[in-house]
N, C-alpha and C positions, 0 to 999 in steps of 0.2 A: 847786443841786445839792449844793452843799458841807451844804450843811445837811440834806439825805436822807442822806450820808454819816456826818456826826456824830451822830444821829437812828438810823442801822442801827448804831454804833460802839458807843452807851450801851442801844440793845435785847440786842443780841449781849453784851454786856457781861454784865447780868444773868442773863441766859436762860446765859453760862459759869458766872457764880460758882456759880447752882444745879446746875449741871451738873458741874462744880469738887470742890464740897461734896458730890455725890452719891456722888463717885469715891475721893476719901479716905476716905469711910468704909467703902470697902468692904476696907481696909486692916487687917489682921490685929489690930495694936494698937488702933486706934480700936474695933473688934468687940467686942472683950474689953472693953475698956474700958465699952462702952456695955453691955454683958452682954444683948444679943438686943434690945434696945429702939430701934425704926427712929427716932422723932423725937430721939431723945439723939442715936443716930449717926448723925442728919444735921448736928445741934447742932456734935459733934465734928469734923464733916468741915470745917464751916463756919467754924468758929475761924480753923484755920491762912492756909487762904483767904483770909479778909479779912485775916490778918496779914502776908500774903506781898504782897496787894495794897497795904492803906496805906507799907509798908513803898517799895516801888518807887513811888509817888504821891508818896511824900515825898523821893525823891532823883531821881527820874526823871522826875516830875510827871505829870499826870491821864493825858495821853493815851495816855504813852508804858506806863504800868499796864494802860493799857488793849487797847494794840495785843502786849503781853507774857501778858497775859490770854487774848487771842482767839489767839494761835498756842498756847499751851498746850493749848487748846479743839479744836484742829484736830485738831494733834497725839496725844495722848489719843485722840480719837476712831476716827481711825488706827490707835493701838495696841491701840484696843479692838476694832477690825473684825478685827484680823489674829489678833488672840489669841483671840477664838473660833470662825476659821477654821481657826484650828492646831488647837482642842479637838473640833471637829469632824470633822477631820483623825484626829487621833492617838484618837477616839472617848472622851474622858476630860478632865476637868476639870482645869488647875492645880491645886495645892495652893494655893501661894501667887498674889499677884494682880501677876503680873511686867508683864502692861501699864503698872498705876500705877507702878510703876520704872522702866521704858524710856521712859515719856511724861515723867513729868519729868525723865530723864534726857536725852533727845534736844531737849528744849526750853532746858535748860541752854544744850548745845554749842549749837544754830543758833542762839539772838541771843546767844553771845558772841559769834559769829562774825559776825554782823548787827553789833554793837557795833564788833568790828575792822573790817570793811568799812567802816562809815561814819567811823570815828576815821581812820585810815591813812590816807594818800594817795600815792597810783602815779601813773608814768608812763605817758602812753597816745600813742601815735605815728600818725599819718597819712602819707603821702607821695602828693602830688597832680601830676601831668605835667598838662602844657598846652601846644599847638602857638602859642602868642601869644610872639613874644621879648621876656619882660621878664624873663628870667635866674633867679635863683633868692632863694626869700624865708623865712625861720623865723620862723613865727609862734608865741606861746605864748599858750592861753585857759584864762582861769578863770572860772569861773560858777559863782554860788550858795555862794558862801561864807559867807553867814548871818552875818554875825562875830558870835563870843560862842554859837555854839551848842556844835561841835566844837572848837572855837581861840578864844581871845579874841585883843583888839589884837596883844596883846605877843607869842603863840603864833603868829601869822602871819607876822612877821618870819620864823621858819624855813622858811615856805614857797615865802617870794621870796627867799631864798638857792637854794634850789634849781632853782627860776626859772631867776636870774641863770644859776645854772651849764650850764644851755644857752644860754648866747651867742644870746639872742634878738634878732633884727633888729628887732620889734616885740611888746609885748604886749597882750592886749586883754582886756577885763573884760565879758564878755554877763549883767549884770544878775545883780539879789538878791546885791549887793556887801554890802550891810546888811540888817537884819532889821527887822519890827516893832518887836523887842525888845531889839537893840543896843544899849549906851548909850554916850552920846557919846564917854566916854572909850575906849574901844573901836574907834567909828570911827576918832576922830582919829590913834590909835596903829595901827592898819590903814592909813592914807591915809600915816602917816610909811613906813611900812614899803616901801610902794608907790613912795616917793620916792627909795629908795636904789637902784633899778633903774639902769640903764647900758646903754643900747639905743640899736641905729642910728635909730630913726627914731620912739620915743617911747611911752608907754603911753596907752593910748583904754579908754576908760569909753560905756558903754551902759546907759539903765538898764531894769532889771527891776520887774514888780510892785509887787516890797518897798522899794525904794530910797525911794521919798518919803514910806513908813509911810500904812497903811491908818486911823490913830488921831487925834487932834489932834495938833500939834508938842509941846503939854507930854508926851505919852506918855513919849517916850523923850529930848527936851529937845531937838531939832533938827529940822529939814524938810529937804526934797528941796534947796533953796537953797542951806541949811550943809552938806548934803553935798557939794554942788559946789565949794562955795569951798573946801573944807578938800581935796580932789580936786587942785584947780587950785595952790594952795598949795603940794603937793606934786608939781608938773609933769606931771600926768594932765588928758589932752584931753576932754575930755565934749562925745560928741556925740548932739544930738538933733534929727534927721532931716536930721543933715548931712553934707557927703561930702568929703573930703580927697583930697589927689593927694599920693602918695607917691613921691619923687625919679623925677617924670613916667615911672612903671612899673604905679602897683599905685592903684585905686582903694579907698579903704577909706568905705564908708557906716556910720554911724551910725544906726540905727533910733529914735524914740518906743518904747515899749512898748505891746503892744496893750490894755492896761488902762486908757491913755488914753483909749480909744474907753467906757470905763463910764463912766470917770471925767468924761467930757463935753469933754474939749480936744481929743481926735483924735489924727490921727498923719496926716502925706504916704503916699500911696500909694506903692508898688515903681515904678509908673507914672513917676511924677513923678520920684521919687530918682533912676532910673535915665536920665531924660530928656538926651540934649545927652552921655553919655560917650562916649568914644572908644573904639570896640567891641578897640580893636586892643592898649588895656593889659588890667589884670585886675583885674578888681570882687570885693571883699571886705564881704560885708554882715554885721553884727553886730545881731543879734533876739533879742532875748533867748526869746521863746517858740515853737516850731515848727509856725505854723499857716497862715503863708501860700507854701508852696510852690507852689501854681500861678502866684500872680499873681509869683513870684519866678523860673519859668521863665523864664514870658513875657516878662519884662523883659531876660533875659539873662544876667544877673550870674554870675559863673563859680563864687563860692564864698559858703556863709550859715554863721555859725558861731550856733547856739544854745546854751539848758542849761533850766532851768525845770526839767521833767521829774524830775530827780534821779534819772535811768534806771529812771524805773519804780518806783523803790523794794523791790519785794517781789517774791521768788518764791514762785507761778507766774502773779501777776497784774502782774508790770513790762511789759507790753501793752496793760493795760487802758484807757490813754489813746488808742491806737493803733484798738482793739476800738470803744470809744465816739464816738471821732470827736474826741476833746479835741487830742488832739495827732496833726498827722502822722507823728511820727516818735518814739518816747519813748531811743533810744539809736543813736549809733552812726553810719555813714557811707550816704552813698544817692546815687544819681546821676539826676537828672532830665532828659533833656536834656542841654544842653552846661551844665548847674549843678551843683555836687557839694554835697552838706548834711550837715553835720555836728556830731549834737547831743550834749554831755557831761554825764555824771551829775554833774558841782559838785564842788567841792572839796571840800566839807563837805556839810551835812546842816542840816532846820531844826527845827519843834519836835521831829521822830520820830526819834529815836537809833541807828535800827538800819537797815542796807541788808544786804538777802539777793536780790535780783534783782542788784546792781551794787555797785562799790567806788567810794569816792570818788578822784577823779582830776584832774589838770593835762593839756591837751593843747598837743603839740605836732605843728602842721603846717608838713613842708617842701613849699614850692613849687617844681619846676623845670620853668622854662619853657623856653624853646627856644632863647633867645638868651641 
């Protein structure tokens, strides 16, 4: 699938520049310039174009050229629809060619704001009731912080200050803690930062897709192993398909990642995990991907914290997981049953720089229970 995607990303790509290049020249200066002659002033059109693109390849890199490319494409096309609706309209031609102004004006604002969205990170609050008396619990989750995309090592320390400063009872990490492309020194300055946390009852790691690198271990100079130990190192629990009893109140499971299951070791079923609990505390499951809510019903479990997704990423297609069947859920809070599901856009971002469906975010769920 990923590869239909890259495959439509570098057609779309081409099929803008010429389309790109068609639009600039229709630009007063370029006209003159070329002095009536259509292949010079497509020549012209086409210059800035691929200057504007190497130019963002080289500080942004290929894809993200590429996904600032195709919103310019959209865009444009829109300004181009509406501007000879207006001219049809007011029965009379522009002078000048104010679509090509407003397209690249409007493209400007929406990925610097796509840029701010995915740089920044907000607070995002839940508050979950449950008839079970096991009192009241503050949870904090991070997912998908790439380290080194948005924030390196050392830039993440600010993030677990602000952590800290909600007085979390426990914190939990739902996978794509590291990147493909992370480098060691990165994680291990992440894993330090994770260490100065100060919590009732400890920080838990789950991992995601990315965490044990899709590449050989020379890629990025460590494996899913050295993550762990440098994890543990600095007092982070890592669980994998295991389940914890929390001051005999709060069960918190630990998932495998379902990438497992490609990867050929598998993963316990919700089945199993859930087998022998005491229906009467309150099950906390950590997945990093959101794709098994039925069999998560069925099992019972009161609460599944995901991320993956990175909410969508883009409007107006941050559904499009939801549409095709990829993900049950791509943002936000859901109630199944006696199960509540709740999946976050990441704290960061990974190779794509810009969120315009959702802002990157930290959650915090309080729990009050009955007793």
């Amino acid at each position: 699938m990923w590869g239909f995607i890259f495959l439509g990303l570098i057609i779309g790509s081409i099929l803008g520049v010429i389309y790109l290049a068609s639009r600039f020249a229709k630009f007063s200066i370029v006209q003159k310039a070329a002095k009536e002659k259509k292949s010079i002033r497509f020549v012209l059109g086409l210059v800035p174009v691929l200057l504007i693109i190497l130019c963002m390849g080289k500080f942004l890199g290929a894809i993200n050229a590429e996904i600032c490319t195709l919103h310019c494409v959209v865009i444009w096309l829109i300004c181009d629809g509406v501007s000879r609706f207006a001219e049809k309209k007011r029965k009379q031609k522009f002078e000048r060619y104010y679509a090509g102004v407003f397209a690249i004006g409007i493209t400007v604002v929406y990925l610097s704001c796509g840029w701010y969205l995915a740089h920044h990170v907000w607070r995002t609050e839940y508050v979950l009731e449950t008839d079970k008396e096991v009192g009241n619990l503050r949870i904090v989750q991070i997912a998908d912080s790439h380290v080194g995309s948005t924030f390196d090592g050392e830039e993440f320390l600010g993030h677990v200050k602000a952590i800290q400063a909600e007085n979390p009872d426990i914190v939990v990490i739902t996978g794509d803690y590291v990147d493909d492309d992370t480098t060691k020194e990165d994680m291990i300055a992440a894993c330090k930062a994770l260490g100065t946390l100060e919590t009732t009852y400890g920080v838990y790691f789950s991992f995601g897709n990315h965490d044990k690198g899709y590449y050989a271990p020379e890629h990025r100079g460590y494996n899913g192993d050295d993550l762990i130990a440098e994890l543990q190192k600095n007092n982070v629990k890592v669980l994998q398909d295991e389940t914890v009893l929390l001051d005999d109140r709060f069960y918190l499971i630990g998932r495998q990642d379902q990438s497992e299951e490609q990867r050929g070791s598998g993963r316990a079923s919700m089945e199993e995990l859930a087998e022998g609990l005491d229906s009467g505390k309150y099950s906390i499951v950590l997945d990093h991907q959101p794709h098994d809510y039925e069999a998560q019903t069925a099992a019972g479990v009161d609460l599944v914290l995901s991320g993956h997704t990175h909410g969508g990423q883009f409007f107006p297609i941050n559904h499009m997981g939801e549409w095709m069947g990829i993900d049950e859920k791509c943002y936000g809070q859901e109630k199944r049953g006696n199960t509540d599901f709740i999946v976050t856009s990441g704290i960061s971002d990974w190779t794509i720089k810009f969120k315009t469906g959702c802002k990157s975010e930290y959650v915090v769920v309080d729990i009050k229970g009955a007793g």
